[in-house]
PDB file of N, CA, C and O in Angstrom:
ATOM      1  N   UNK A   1      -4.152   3.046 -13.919  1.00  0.00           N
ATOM      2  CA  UNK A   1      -3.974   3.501 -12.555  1.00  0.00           C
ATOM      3  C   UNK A   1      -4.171   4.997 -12.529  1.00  0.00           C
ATOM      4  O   UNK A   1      -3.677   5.581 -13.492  1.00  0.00           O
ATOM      5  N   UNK A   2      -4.673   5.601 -11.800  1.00  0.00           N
ATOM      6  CA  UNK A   2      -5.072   6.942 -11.275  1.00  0.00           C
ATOM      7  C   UNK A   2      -4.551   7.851 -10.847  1.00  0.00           C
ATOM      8  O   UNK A   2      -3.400   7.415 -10.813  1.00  0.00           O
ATOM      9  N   UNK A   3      -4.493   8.867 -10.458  1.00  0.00           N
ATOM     10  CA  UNK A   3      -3.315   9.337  -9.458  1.00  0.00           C
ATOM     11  C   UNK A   3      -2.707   8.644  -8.581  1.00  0.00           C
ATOM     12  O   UNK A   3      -3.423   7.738  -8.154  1.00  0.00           O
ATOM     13  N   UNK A   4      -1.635   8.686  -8.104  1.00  0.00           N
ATOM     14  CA  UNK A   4      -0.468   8.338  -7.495  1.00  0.00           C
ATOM     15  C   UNK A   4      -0.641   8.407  -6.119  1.00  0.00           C
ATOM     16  O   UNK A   4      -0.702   7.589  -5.201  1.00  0.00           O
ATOM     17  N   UNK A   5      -0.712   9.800  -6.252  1.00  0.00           N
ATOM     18  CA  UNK A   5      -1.392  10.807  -4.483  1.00  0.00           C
ATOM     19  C   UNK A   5      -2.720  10.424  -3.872  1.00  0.00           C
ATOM     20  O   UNK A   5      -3.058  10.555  -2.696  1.00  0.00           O
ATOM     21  N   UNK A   6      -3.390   9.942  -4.848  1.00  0.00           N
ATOM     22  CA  UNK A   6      -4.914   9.409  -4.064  1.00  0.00           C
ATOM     23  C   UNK A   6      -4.516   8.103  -3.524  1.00  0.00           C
ATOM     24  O   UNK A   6      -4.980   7.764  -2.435  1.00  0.00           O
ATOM     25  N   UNK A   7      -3.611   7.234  -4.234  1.00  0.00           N
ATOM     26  CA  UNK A   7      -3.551   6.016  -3.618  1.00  0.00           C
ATOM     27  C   UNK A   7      -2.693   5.653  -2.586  1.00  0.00           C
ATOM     28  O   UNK A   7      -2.675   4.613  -1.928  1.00  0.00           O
ATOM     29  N   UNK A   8      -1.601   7.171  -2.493  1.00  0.00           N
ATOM     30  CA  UNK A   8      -0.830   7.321  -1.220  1.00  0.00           C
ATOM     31  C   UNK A   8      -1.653   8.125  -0.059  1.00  0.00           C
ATOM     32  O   UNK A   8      -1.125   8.191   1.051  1.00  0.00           O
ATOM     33  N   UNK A   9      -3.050   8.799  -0.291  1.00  0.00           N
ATOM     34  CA  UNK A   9      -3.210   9.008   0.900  1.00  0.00           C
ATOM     35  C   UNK A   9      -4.559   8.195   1.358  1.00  0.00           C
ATOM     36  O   UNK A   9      -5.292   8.523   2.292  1.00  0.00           O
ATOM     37  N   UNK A  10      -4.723   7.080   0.510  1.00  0.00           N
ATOM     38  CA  UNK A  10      -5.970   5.989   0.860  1.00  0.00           C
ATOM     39  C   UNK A  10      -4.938   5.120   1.615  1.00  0.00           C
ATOM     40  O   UNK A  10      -5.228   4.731   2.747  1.00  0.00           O
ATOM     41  N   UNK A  11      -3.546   4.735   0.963  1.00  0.00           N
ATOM     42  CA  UNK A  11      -2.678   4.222   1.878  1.00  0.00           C
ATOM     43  C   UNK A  11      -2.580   4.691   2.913  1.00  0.00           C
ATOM     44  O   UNK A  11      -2.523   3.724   3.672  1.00  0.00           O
ATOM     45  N   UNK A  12      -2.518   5.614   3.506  1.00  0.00           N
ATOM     46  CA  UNK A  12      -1.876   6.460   4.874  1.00  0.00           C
ATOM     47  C   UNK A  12      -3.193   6.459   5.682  1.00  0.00           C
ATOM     48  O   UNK A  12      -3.302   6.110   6.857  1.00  0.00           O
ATOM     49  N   UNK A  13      -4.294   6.956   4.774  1.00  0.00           N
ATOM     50  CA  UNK A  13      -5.551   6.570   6.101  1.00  0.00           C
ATOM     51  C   UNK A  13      -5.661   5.273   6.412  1.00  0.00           C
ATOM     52  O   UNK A  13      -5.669   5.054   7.623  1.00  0.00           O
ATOM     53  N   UNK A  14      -5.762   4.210   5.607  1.00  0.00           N
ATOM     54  CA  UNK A  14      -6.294   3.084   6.297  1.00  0.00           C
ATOM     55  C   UNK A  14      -4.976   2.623   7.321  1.00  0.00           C
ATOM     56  O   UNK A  14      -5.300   2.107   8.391  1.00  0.00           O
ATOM     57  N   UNK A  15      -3.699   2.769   7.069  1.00  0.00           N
ATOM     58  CA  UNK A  15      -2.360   2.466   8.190  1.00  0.00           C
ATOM     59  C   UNK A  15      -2.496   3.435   9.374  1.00  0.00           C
ATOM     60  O   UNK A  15      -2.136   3.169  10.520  1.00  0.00           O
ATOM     61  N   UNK A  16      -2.895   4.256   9.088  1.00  0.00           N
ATOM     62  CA  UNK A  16      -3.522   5.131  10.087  1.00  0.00           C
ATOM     63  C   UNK A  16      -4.627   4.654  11.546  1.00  0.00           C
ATOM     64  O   UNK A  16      -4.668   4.747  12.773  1.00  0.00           O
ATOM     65  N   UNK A  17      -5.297   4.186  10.543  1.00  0.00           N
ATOM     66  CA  UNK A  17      -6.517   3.670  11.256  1.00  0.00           C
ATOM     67  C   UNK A  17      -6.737   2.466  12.214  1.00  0.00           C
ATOM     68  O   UNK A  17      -7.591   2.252  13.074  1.00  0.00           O
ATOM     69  N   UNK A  18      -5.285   1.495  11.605  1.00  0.00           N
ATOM     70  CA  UNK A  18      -4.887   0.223  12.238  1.00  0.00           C
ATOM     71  C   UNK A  18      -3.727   1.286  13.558  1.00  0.00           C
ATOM     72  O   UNK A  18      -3.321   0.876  14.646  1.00  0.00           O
ATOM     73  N   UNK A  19      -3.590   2.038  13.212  1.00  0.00           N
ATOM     74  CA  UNK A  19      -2.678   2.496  14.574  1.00  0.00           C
ATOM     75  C   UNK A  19      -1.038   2.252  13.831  1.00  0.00           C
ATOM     76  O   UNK A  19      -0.087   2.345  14.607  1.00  0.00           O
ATOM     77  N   UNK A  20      -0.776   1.979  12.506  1.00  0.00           N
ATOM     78  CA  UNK A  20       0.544   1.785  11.890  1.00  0.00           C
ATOM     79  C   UNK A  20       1.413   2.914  12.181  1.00  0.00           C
ATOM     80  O   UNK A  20       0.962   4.058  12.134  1.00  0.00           O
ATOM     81  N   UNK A  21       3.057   2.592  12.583  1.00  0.00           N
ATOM     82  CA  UNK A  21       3.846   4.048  12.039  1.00  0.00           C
ATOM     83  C   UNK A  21       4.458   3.664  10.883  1.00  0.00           C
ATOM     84  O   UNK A  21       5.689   3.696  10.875  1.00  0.00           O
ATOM     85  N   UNK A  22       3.675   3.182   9.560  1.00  0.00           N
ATOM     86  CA  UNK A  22       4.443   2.874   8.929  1.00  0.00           C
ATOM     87  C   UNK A  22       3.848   3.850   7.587  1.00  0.00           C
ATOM     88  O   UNK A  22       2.634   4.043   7.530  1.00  0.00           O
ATOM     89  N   UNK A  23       4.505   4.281   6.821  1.00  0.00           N
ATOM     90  CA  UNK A  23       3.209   5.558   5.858  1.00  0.00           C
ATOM     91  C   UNK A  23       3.730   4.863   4.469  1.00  0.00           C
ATOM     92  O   UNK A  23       4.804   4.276   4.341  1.00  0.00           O
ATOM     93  N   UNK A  24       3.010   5.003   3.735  1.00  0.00           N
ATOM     94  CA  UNK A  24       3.440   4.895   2.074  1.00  0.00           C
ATOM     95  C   UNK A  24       3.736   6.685   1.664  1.00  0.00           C
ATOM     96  O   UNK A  24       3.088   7.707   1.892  1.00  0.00           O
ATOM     97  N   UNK A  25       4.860   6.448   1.058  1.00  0.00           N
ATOM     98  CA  UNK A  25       5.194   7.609   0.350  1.00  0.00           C
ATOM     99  C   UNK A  25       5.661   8.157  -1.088  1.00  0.00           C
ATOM    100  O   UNK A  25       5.923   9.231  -1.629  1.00  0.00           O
ATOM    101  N   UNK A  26       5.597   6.477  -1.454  1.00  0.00           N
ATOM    102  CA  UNK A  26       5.374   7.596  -2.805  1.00  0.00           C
ATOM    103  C   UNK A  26       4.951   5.607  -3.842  1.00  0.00           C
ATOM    104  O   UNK A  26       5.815   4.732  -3.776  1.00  0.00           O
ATOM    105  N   UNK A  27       3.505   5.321  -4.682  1.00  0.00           N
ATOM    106  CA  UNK A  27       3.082   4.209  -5.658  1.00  0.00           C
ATOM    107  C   UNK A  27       3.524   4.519  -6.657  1.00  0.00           C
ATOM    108  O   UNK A  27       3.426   5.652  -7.127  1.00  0.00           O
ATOM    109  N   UNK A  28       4.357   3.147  -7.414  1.00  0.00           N
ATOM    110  CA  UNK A  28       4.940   3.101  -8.665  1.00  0.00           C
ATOM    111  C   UNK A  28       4.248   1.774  -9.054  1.00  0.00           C
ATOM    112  O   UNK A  28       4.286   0.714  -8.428  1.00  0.00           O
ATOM    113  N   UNK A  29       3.477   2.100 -10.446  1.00  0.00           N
ATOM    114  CA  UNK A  29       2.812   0.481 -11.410  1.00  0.00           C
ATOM    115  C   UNK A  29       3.957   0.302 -12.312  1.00  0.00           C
ATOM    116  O   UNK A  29       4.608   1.191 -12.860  1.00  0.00           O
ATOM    117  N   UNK A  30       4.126  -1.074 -12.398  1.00  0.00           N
ATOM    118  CA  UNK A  30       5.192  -1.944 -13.344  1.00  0.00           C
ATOM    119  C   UNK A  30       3.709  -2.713 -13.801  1.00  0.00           C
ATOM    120  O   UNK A  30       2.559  -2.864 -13.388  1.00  0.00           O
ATOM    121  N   UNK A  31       4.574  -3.074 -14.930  1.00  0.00           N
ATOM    122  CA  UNK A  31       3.952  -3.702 -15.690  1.00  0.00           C
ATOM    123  C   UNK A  31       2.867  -5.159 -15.864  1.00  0.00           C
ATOM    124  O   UNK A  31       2.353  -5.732 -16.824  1.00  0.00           O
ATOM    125  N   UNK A  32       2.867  -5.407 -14.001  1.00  0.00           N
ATOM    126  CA  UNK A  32       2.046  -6.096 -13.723  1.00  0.00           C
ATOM    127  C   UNK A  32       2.050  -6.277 -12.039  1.00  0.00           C
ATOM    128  O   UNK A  32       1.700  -7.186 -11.286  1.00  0.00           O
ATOM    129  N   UNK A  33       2.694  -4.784 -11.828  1.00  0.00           N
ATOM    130  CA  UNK A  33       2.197  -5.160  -9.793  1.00  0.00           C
ATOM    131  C   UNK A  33       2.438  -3.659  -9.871  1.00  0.00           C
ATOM    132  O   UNK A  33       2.783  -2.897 -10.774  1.00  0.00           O
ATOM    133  N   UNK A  34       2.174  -3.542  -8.783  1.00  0.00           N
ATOM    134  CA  UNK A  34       2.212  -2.118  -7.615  1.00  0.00           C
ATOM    135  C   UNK A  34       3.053  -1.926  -6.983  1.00  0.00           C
ATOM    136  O   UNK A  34       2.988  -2.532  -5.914  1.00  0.00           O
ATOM    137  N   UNK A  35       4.357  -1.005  -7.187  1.00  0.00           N
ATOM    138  CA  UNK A  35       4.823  -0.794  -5.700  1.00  0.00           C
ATOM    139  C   UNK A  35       4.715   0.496  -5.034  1.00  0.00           C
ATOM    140  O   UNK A  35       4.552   1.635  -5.471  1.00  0.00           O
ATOM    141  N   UNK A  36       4.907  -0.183  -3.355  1.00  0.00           N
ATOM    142  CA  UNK A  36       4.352   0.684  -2.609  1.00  0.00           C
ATOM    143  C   UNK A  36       6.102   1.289  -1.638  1.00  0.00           C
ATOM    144  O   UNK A  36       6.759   0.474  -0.991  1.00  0.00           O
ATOM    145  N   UNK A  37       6.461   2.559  -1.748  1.00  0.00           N
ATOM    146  CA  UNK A  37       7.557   2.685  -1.546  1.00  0.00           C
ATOM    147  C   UNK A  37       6.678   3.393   0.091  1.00  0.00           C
ATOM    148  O   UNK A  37       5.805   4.257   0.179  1.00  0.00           O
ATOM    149  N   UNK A  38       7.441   2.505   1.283  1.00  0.00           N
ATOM    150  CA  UNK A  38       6.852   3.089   2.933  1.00  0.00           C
ATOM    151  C   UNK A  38       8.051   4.301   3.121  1.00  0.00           C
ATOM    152  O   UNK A  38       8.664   4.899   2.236  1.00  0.00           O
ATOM    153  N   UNK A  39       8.157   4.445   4.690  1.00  0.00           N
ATOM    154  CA  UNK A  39       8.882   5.321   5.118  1.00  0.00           C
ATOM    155  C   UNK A  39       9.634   4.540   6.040  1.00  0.00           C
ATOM    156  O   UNK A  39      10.685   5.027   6.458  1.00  0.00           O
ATOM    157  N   UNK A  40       9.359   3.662   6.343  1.00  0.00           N
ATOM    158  CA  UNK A  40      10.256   2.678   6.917  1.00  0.00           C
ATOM    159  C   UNK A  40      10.086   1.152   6.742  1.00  0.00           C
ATOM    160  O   UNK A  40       8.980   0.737   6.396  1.00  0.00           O
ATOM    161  N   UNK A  41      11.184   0.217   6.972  1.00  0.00           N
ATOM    162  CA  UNK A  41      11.202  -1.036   6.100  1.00  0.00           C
ATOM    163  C   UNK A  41      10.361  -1.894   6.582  1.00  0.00           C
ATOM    164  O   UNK A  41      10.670  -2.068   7.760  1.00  0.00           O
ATOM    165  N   UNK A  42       9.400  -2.568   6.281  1.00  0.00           N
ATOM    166  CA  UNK A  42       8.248  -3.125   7.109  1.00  0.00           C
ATOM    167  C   UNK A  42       8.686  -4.566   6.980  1.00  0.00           C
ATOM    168  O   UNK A  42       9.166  -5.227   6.059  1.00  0.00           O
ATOM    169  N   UNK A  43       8.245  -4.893   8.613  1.00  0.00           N
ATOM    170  CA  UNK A  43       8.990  -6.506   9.051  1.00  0.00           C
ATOM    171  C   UNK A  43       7.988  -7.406   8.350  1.00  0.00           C
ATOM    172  O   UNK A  43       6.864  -7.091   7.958  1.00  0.00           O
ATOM    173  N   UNK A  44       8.566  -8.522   8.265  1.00  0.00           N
ATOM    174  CA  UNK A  44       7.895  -9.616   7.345  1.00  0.00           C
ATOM    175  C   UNK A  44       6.523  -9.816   7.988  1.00  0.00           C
ATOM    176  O   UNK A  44       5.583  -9.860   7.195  1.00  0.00           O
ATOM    177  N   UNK A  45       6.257  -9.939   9.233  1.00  0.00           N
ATOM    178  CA  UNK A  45       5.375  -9.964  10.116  1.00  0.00           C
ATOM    179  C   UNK A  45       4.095  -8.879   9.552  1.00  0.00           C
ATOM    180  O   UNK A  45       2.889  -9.116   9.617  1.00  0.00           O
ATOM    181  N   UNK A  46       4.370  -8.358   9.316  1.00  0.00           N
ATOM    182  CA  UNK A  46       3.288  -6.966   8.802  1.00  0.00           C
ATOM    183  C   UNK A  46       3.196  -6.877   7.218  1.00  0.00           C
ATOM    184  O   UNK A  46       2.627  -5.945   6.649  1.00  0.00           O
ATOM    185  N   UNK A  47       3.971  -8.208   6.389  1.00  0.00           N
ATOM    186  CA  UNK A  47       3.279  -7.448   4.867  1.00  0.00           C
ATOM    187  C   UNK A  47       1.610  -8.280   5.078  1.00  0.00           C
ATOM    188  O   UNK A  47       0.540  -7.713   4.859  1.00  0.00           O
ATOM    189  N   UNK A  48       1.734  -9.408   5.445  1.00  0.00           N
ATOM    190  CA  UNK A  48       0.036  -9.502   5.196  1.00  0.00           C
ATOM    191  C   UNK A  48      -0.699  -8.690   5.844  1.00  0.00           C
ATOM    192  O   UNK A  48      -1.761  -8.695   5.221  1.00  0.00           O
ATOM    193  N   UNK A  49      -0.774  -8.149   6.515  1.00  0.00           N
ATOM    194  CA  UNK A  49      -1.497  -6.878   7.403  1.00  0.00           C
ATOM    195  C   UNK A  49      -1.689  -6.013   6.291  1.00  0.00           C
ATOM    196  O   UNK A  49      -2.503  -6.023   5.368  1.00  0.00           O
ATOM    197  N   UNK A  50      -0.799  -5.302   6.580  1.00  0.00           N
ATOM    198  CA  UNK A  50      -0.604  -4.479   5.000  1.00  0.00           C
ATOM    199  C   UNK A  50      -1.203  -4.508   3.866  1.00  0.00           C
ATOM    200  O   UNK A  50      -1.644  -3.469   3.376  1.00  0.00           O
ATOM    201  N   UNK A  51      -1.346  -5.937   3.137  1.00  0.00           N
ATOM    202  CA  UNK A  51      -1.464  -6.327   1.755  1.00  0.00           C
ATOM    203  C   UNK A  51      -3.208  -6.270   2.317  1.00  0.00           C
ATOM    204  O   UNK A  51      -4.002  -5.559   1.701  1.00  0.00           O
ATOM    205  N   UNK A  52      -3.476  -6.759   3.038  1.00  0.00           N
ATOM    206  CA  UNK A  52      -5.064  -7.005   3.429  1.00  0.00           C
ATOM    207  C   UNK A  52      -5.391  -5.760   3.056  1.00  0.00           C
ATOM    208  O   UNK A  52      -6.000  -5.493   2.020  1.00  0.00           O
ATOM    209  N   UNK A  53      -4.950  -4.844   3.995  1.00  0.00           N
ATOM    210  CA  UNK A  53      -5.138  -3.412   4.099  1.00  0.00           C
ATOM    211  C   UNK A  53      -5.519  -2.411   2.587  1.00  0.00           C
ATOM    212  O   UNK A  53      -6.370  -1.591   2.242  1.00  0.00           O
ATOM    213  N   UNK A  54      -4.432  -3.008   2.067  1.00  0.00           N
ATOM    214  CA  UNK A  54      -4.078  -2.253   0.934  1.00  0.00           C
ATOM    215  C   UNK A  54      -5.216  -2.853  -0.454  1.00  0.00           C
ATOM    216  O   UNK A  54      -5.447  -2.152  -1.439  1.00  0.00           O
ATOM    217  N   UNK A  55      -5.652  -3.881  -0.306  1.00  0.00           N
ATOM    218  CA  UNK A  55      -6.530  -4.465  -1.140  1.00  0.00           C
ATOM    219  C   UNK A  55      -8.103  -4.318  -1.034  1.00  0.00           C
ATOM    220  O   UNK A  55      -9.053  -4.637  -1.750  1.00  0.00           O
ATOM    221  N   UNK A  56      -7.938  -3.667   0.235  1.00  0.00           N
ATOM    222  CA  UNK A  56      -9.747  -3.401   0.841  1.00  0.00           C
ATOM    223  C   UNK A  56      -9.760  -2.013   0.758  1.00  0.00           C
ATOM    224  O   UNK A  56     -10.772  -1.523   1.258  1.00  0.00           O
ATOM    225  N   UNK A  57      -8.507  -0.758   0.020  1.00  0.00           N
ATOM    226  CA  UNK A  57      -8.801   0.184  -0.354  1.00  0.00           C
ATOM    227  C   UNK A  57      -9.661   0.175  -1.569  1.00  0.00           C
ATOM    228  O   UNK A  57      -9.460  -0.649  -2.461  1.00  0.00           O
ATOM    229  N   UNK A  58     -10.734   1.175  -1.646  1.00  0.00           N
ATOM    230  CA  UNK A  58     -11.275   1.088  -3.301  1.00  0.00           C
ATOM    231  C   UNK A  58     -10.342   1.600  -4.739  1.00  0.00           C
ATOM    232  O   UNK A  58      -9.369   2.302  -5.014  1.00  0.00           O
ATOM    233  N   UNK A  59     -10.979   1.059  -5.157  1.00  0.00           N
ATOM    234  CA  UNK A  59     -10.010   1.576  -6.428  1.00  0.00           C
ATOM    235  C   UNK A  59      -8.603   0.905  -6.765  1.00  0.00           C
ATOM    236  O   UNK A  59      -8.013   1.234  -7.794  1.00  0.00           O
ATOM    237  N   UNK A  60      -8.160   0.120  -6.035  1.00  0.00           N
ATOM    238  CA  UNK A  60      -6.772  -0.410  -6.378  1.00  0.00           C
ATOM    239  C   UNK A  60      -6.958  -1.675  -6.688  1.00  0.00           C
ATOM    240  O   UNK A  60      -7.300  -2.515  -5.855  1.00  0.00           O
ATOM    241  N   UNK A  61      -6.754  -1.912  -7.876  1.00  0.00           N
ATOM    242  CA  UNK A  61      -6.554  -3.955  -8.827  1.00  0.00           C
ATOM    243  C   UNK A  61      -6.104  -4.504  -7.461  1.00  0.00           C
ATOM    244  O   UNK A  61      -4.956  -4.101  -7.271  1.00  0.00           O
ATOM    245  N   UNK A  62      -6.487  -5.176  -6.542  1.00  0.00           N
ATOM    246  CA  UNK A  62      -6.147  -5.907  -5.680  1.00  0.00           C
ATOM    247  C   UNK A  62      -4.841  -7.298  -6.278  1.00  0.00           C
ATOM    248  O   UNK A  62      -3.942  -7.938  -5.734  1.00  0.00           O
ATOM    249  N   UNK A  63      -5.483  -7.207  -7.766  1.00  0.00           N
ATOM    250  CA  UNK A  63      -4.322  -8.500  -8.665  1.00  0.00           C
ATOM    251  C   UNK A  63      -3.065  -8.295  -8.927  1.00  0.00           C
ATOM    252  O   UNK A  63      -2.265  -9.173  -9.249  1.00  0.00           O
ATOM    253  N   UNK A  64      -2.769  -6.803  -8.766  1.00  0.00           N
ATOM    254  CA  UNK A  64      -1.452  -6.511  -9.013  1.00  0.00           C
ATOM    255  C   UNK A  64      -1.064  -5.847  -7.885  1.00  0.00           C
ATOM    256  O   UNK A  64      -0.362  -4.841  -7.986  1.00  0.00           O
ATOM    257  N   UNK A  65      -1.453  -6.305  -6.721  1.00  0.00           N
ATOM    258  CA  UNK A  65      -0.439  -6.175  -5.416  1.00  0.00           C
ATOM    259  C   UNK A  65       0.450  -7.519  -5.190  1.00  0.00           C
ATOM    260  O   UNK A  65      -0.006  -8.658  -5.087  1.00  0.00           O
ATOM    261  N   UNK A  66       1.382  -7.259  -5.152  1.00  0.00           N
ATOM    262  CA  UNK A  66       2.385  -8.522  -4.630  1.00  0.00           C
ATOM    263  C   UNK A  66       3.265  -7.760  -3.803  1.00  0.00           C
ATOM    264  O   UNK A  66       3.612  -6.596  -3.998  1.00  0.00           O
ATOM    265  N   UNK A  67       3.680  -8.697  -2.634  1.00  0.00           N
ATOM    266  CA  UNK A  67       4.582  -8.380  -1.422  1.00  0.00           C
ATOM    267  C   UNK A  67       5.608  -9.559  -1.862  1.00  0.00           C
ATOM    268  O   UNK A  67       5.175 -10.549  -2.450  1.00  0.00           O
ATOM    269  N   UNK A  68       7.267  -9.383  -1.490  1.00  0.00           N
ATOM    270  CA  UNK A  68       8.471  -9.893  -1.430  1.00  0.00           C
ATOM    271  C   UNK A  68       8.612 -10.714  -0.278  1.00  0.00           C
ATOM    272  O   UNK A  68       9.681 -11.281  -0.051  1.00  0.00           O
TER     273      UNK A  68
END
């Protein structure tokens, strides 16, 4: 994984772009997923939005995104 900051502000443009107030602020890799720490708690309704979102950025293993 790459910088941290590139993948928090590829996060923030594309939530941006959907019109989100929701921001990523700070990516942590475990040992086989991604997490994405927001700025506010995002309703169940919006992780697939999100996860779409977040997987059609370049550069990010789309395999080690998982949502709760």
């Amino acid at each position: 994984m790459g910088s941290a900051s590139v993948y928090v502000i590829n996060i923030n443009r594309a939530l941006k772009n959907i019109k989100s107030d929701i921001l990523g602020d700070y990516v942590q890799r475990e040992s086989t997923s991604i997490i994405i720490f927001t700025n506010k708690v995002v309703l169940s309704s919006n992780f697939q939005t999100i996860e779409k979102i977040i997987k059609n950025i370049e550069n990010i293993n789309s395999d080690n995104i998982k949502t709760s």
